[in-house]
N, C-alpha and C positions, 0 to 999 in steps of 0.2 A: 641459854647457857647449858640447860642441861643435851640439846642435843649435838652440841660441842663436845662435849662432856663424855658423853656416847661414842661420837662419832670418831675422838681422838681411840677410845678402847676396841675399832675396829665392828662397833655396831653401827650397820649402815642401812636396813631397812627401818626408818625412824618415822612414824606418822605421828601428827600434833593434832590436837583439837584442843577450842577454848571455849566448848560449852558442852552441855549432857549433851544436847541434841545430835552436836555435831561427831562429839564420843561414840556415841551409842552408833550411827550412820557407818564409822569406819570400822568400828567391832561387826557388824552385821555384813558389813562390801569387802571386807580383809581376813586376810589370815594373821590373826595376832597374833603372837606369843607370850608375851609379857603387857600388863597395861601398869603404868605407873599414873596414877590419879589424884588430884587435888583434890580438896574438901570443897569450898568456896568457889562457885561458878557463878556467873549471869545469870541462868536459868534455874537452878537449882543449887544441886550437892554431888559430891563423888560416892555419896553411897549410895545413892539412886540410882549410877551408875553400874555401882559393883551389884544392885540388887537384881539387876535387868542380868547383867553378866551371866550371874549364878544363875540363871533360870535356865542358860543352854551350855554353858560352858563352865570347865572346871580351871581354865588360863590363871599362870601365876598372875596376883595383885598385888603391886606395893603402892601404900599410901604414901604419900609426900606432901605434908601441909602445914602451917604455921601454927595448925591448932593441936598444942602442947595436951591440950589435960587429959588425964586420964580415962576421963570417959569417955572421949574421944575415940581413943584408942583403940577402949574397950569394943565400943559399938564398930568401930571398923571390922577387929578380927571376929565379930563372932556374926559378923553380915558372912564373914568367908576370906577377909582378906589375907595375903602371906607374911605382910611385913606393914611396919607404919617406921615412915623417919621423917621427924620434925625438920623444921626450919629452924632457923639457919641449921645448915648441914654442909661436911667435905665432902666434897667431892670422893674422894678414896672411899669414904664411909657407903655413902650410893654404889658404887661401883663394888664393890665387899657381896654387900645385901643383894643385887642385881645376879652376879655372879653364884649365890650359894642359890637362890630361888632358881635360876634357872638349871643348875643340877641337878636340884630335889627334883623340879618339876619335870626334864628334861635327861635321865642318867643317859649315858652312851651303849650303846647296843653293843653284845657281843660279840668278839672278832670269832666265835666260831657259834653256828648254829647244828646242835643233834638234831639227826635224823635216824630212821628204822635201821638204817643199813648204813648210812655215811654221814661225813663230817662237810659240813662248807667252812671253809676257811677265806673270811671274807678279806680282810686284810693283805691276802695271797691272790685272791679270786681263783681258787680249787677246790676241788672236791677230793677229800678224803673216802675212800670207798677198797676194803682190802688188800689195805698195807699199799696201798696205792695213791698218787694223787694225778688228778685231774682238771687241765685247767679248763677253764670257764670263756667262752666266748662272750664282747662286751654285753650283746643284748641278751642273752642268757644271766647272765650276775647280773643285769638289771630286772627281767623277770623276775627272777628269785628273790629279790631285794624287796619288792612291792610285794610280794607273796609273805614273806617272811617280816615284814614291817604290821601285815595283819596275819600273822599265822593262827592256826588252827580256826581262820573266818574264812569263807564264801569272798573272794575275790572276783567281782564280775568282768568277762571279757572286755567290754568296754573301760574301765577304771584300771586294766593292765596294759592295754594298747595307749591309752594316750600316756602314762605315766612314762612309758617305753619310747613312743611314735611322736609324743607333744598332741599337739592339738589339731593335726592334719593327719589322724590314726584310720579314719576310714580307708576300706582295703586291706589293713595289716590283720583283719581275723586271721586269714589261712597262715600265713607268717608267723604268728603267736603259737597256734598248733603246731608247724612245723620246730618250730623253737621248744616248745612242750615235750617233742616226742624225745629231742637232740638231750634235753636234761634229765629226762627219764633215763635216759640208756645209762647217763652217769653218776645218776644217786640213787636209784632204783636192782635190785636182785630178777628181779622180769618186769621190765618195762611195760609189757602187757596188760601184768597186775599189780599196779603200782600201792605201794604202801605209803607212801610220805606226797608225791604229786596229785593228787586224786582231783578227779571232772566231777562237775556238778553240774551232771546235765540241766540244760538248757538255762545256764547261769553263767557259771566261769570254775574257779580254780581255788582248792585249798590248798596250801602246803602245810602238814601234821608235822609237828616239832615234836621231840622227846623232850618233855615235861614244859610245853610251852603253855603259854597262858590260851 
């Protein structure tokens, strides 16, 4: 029901399990986002679950379980949970609490990111740079995108070629530099001596945001 439920709201990567075991397996082989968990399992508890979670991950958790009392509750949210909603429950009401956890958890990035010298305007896909704008070729704004998704971090050549290339990236080193030079000349005052692009040798690439994290 509930992944009807979901799946009418246009959430479509939906994994089930019906036990810790089997929980904990697709937290550890997946990319989760959200874990919504019962209390009462076969094997165990759903707090044994969220306990394992919290040990690598900070993914929103909503409890969903029949067990009403208060101390229930209690001991959910202060395991780390984000939300607890009893049974019987609407539909609307899940979908409410789904919706605000994944905001809090998840806000949307800015349609524009500062730089030293220029603006990306991602929404546009140009570069702002002296009263000027500059558009972006696609695998450029995808560069940028993976860089700026970890900005002011060490992005390694390999972690920006597949994000770029997929998973058949071997070969695209010299391509990614050449791509590197192409977005220095457009967000960059000397490309040469880049402010906001900067190499890590024998690493990969940061891009330095103006007051990024």
């Amino acid at each position: 029901m509930i992944q009807m439920i979901l799946r009418e709201e246009n959430y479509i990567n939906i994994t089930t399990a019906t036990s810790v075991e089997e929980a904990l397996s697709v937290f550890k082989n997946s990319e989760v986002d959200l874990a919504i968990l019962d209390i009462m399992l076969p094997d165990g508890n759903g707090y044994d679950i969220l306990k394992e979670i919290r040990k690598s991950s900070n993914i929103p958790v909503l409890f969903l379980s029949a067990k009403d009392d208060m101390e229930d509750q209690y001991h959910g949210f202060s395991l780390g949970a984000d939300d607890y909603l009893t049974k019987p429950f609407y539909p609307k009401d899940l979908l409410f609490r789904i919706h605000a956890i994944l905001k809090r958890a998840y806000p949307e990035d800015s349609k524009t990111t500062n730089l030293k010298h220029a603006i990306i305007h991602w929404d546009r896909a140009e570069i702002e740079k002296d009263n000027t704008f500059i558009p972006l070729k696609a695998n450029e704004f995808a560069i940028l995108e993976v860089l700026n998704r970890n900005n002011n971090r060490i992005v390694t050549i390999d972690n920006i070629c597949q994000a770029v290339w997929g998973d058949a990236y071997y070969g695209y080193e010299n391509s990614l530099m050449a791509h590197i030079r192409k977005i220095r000349e457009k967000i960059e005052v000397n490309p040469s001596h880049p402010n906001s692009l900067i190499t890590i040798k024998g690493l990969g690439y940061k891009l330095i945001v103006e007051g990024g994290k």
